[in-house]
C-alpha positions in Angstrom: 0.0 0.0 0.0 1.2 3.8 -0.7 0.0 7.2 0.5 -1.2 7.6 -3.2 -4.3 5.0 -1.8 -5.5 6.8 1.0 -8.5 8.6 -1.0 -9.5 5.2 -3.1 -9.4 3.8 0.5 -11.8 6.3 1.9 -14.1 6.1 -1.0 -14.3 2.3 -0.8 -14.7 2.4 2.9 -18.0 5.0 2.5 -19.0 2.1 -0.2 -18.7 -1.0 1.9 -19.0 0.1 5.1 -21.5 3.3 4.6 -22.3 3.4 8.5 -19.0 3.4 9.9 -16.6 6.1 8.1 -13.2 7.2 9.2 -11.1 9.9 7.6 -8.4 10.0 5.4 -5.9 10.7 8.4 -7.0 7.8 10.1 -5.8 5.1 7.2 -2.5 7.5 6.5 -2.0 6.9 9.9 -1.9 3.3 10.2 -0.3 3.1 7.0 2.2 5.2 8.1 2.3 3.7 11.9 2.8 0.2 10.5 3.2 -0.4 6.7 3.9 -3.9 6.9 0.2 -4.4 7.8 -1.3 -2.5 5.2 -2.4 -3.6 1.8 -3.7 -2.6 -1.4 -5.5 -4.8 -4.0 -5.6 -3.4 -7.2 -8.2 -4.0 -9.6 -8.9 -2.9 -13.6 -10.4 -0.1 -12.3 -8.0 1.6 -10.0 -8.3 0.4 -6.2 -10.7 -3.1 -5.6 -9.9 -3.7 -1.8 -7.5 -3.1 1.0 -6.7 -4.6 4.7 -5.5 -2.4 7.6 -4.2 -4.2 10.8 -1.2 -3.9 13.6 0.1 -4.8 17.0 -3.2 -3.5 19.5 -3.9 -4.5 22.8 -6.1 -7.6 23.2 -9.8 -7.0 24.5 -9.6 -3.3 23.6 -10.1 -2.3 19.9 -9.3 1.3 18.3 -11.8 3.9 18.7 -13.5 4.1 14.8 -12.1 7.5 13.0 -9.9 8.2 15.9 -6.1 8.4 15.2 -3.9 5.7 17.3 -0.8 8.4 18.1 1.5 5.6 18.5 1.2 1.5 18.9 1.1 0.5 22.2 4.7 -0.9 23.6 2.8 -3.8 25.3 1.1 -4.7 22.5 -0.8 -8.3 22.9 -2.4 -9.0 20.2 -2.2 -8.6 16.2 -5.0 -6.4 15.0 -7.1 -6.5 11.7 -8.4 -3.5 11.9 -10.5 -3.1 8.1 -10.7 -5.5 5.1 -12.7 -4.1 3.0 -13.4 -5.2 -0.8 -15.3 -3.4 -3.6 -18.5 -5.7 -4.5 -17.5 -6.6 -7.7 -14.8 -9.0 -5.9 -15.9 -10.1 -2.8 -17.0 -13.6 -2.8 -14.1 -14.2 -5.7 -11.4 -15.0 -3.0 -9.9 -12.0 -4.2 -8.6 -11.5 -0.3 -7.3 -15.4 0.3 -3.9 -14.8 -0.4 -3.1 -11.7 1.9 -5.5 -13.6 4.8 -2.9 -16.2 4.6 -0.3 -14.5 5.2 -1.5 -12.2 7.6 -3.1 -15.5 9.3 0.2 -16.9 9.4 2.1 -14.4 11.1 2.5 -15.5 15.3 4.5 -12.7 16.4 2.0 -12.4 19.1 -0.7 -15.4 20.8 -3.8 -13.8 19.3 -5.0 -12.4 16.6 -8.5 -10.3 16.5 -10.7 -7.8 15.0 -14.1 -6.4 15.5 -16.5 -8.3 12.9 -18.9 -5.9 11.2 -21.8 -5.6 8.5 -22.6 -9.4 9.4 -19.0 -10.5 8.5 -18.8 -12.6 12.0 -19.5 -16.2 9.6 -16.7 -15.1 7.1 -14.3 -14.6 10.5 -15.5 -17.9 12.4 -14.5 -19.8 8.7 -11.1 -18.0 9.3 -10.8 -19.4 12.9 -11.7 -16.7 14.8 -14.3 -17.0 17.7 -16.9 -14.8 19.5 -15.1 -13.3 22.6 -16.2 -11.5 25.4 -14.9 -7.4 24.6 -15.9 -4.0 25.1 -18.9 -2.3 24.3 -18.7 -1.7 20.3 -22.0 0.0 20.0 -20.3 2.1 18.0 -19.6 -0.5 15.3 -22.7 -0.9 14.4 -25.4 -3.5 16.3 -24.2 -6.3 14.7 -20.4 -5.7 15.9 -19.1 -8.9 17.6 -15.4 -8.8 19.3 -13.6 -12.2 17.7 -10.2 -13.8 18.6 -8.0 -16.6 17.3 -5.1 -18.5 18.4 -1.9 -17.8 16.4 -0.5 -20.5 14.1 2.1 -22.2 16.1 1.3 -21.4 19.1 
């Protein structure tokens, strides 16, 4: 992923995830907090999905549209913040191949994100679980805090 993404990132976030928008700031921050986390998926017409995620703190996901400042030094967990794919590829296992790797990656015991939009089936076939979390009424009603296990651990 490049800065050059950031505004095909915001306008594909308003697409897929209308309810919950962040601004531009917010994914030039994480790209530029953690780069190695950040991807871009590029389609035949300009930007088709992306994936956001970092080290975060287990139990205790990011604020929506609120910038992170730094990660935290006791970080716990490995984060997937927002995959997000235009319609014309979801379903088409356009996002396997970064999942893997992502997936495979055990620099810390967990890995988890806050499933949204009804996306909590797509996480459990990924491995992760329903666990318990804070409040994420502001992710929408359907928000549901999920965890899994590392590979190798």
């Amino acid at each position: 992923m490049r800065s050059a993404d950031v505004p095909a990132m915001v306008a594909l976030a308003a697409l897929v995830h209308p309810g919950l928008p962040e601004d531009a700031e917010v994914f030039a921050e994480r790209l530029a907090l953690h780069p190695d986390g950040c991807f871009a998926l590029d389609g035949p017409n300009g930007l088709a999905g992306y994936l956001l995620s970092h080290p975060w703190r287990l139990g205790a996901p990011p604020k929506l549209n609120r910038r992170l400042g730094a990660l935290p030094a006791a970080a716990d967990t490995y984060y997937l913040h927002d995959l997000a794919l235009h319609p014309a590829v979801q379903r088409t296992g356009a996002a396997r191949p970064i999942l893997r790797a992502i997936l495979a990656r055990d620099e810390f015991p967990t890995q988890s994100l806050v499933a949204v939009n009804g996306s909590a089936p797509f996480w459990h076939g990924h491995g992760f679980s329903a666990a318990p979390g804070p409040d994420l009424a502001e992710y929408g009603p359907d928000a549901v805090h999920m965890v899994r296990q590392a590979t190798g651990r």
